[in-house]
C-alpha positions in Angstrom: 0.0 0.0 0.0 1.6 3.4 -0.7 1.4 5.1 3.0 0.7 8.5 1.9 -2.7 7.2 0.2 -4.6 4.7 2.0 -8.2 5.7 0.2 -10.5 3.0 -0.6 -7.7 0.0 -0.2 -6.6 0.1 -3.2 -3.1 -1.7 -3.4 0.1 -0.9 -5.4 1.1 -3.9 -7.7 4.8 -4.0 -8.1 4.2 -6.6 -11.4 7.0 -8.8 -12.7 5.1 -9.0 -16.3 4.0 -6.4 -18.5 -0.1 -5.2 -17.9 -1.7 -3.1 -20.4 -2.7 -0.2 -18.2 -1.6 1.0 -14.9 2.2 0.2 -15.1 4.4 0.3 -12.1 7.8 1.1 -11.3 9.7 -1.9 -12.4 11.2 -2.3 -8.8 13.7 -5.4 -7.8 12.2 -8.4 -5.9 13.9 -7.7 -2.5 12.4 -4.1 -2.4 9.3 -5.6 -3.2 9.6 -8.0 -0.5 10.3 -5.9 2.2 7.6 -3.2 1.3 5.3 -6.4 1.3 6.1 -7.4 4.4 6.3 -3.6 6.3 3.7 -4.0 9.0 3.7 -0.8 10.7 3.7 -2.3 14.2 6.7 -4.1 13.2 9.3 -2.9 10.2 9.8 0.6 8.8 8.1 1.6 5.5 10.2 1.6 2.2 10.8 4.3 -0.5 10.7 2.8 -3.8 10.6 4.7 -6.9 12.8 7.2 -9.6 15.0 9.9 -7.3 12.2 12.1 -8.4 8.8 10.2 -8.0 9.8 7.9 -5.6 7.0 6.8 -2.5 6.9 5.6 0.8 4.7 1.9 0.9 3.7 -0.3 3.7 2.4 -3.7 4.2 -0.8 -4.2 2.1 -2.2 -5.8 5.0 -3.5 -2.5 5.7 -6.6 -2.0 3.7 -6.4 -4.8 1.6 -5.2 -8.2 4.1 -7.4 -10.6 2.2 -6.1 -9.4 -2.1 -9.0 -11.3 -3.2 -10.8 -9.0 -5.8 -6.9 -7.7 -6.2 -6.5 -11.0 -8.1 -9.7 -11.7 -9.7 -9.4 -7.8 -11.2 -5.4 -8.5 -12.5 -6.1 -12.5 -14.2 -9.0 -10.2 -15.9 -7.1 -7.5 -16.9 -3.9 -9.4 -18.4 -5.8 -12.8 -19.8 -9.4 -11.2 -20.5 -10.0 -13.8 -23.4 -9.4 -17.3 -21.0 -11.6 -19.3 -19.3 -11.2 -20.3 -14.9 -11.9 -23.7 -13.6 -12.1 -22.3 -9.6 -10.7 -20.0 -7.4 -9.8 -20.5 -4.4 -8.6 -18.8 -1.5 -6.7 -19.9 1.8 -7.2 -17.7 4.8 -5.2 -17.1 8.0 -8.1 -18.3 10.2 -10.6 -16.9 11.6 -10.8 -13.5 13.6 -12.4 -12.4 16.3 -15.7 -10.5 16.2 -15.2 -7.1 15.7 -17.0 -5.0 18.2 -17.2 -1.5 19.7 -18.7 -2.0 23.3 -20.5 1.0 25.5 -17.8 3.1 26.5 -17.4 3.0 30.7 -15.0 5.1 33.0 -11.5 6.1 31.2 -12.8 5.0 27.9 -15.1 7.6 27.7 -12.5 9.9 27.8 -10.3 7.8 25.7 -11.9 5.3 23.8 -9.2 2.8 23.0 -11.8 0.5 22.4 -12.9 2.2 19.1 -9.5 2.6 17.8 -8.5 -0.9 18.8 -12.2 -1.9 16.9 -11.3 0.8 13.9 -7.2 -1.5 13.6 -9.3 -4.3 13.1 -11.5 -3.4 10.1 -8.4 -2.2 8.7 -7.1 -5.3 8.6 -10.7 -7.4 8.4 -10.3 -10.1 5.9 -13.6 -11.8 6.1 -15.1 -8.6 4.2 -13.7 -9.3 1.0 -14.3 -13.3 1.3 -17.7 -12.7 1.8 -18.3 -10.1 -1.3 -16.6 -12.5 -3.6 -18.5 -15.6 -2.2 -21.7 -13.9 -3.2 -20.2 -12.6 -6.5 -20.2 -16.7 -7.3 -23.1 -18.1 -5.2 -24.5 -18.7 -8.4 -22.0 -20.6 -9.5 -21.3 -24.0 -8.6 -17.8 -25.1 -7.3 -16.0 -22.2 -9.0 -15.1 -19.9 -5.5 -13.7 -22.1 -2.6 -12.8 -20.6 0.9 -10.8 -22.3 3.2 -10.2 -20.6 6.8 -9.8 -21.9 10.2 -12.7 -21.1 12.0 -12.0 -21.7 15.8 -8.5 -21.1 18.1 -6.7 -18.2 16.0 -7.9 -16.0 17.0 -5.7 -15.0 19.7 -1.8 -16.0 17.6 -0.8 -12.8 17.0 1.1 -11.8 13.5 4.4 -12.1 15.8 3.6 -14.7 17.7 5.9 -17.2 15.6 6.3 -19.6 18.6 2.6 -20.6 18.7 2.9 -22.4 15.4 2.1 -25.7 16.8 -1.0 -24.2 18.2 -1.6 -23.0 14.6 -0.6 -26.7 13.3 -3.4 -28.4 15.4 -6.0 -26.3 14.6 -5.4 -26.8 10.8 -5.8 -30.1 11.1 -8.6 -30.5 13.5 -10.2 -28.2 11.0 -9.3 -30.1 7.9 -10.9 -33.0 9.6 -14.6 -31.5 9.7 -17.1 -33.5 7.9 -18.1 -30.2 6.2 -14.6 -29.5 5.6 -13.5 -32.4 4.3 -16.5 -32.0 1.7 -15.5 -29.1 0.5 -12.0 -29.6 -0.1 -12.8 -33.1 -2.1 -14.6 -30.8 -4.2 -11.6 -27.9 -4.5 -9.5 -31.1 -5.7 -12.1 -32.1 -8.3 -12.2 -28.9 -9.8 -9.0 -28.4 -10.2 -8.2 -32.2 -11.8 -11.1 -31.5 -14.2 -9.8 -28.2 -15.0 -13.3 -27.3 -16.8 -13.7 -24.2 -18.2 -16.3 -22.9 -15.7 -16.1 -18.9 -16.3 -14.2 -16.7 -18.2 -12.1 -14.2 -17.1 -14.0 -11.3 -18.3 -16.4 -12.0 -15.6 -14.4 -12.5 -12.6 -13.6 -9.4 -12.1 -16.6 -7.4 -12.1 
C-alpha cells in the first residue's frame, strides 16, 4: 500500500510481467519483498521509486489483508479472453468478532476500544471473502474458501512460537465432515480443469 494514500484499499502492484494499463515502477524483488512485508507495528516503511517520483509503501495488510478482488481484477485484466476452472482462497483463520462495546469510566475519555475496533477493520479479511462468495453463489464449485474457524484468533502476526498451536488447529479443521467435503470438491475442480467462467467475468 503506498502510505501517503490509504483511500479506498486500493493496493500498489509491483508486477514482474507487462499489464496493459496502470504500469508500475519496475522495482527489484527484495524491495518488493520488504515493502510487502512492512507491518507498521513491526518494520519501517520503504521508498521505492525514480529519485524524483519515488514513494513511501507499507504492508498491504493495511486496507487490503485478504487481495482477493486484487486478483480476480489483475487475471481479468492481463488474460481477458481465458476461461477459470475455480478459485480458491486460503485464509489465515478466523478473527475475532469485531465489536465497539459502550464506552465506561476512562474510555469515555479515551476510547481505545474504538480505535482498537477501527485497527481491526483495517485489517478485516472476512469482508472481501464474503463479497466475492456472493459474487459466485450462483456458481457452482468455482469460489472455494478455506479458513480456520475456531482457536486463532488470539496468535498474534508475531507470535511465531505458537505455530504448533496453529498446526493443530489446521488439522482438526481439515478434519470437519463439512470441511473435508469441501476440499474433495476444490481437488475435483482443479483435476477436471473445466472451463467454468471466463475471465471477463471475474472481475466485475
Amino acid at each position: 500500500m503506498a502510505a501517503l494514500s490509504l483511500r479506498a484499499g486500493i493496493p500498489h502492484l509491483f508486477r514482474t510481467y507487462q499489464a496493459p494499463k496502470n504500469r508500475t515502477y519496475n522495482c527489484t524483488i527484495w524491495e518488493s519483498a520488504r515493502a510487502t512485508t512492512a507491518a507498521p507495528a513491526f518494520f519501517k516503511r520503504i521508498v521505492i521509486g525514480e529519485p524524483a517520483a519515488s514513494h513511501p509503501y507499507i504492508d498491504g495488510g493495511v486496507g487490503c489483508n485478504n487481495p482477493i478482488t486484487q486478483v480476480l481484477e489483475e487475471a481479468s485484466l492481463v488474460f481477458p479472453d481465458r476461461q477459470v476452472a475455480c478459485i480458491i482462497s486460503i485464509g489465515a483463520g478466523q478473527a475475532d468478532t469485531i465489536c465497539i462495546p459502550e464506552p465506561r469510566g476512562l474510555q469515555r475519555v479515551l476510547p481505545l476500544d474504538v480505535v482498537e475496533a477501527m485497527q481491526e477493520i483495517a485489517t478485516d479479511c472476512e469482508r472481501s471473502a464474503e463479497t466475492v462468495a456472493r459474487r459466485f453463489q450462483g456458481t457452482s464449485n468455482v469460489y472455494f474458501r478455506y479458513n480456520v474457524e475456531q482457536g486463532l484468533q488470539n496468535v498474534g502476526l508475531a507470535q511465531w512460537e505458537r505455530l504448533d498451536e496453529v498446526t493443530a488447529h489446521t488439522e482438526h479443521y481439515l478434519r470437519m465432515v463439512e470441511v473435508d467435503q469441501k476440499l474433495g470438491d476444490g481437488v475435483a475442480a482443479l483435476q477436471a480443469r473445466r472451463n467454468a467462467i471466463s475471465t471477463a467475468k471475474i472481475g466485475t
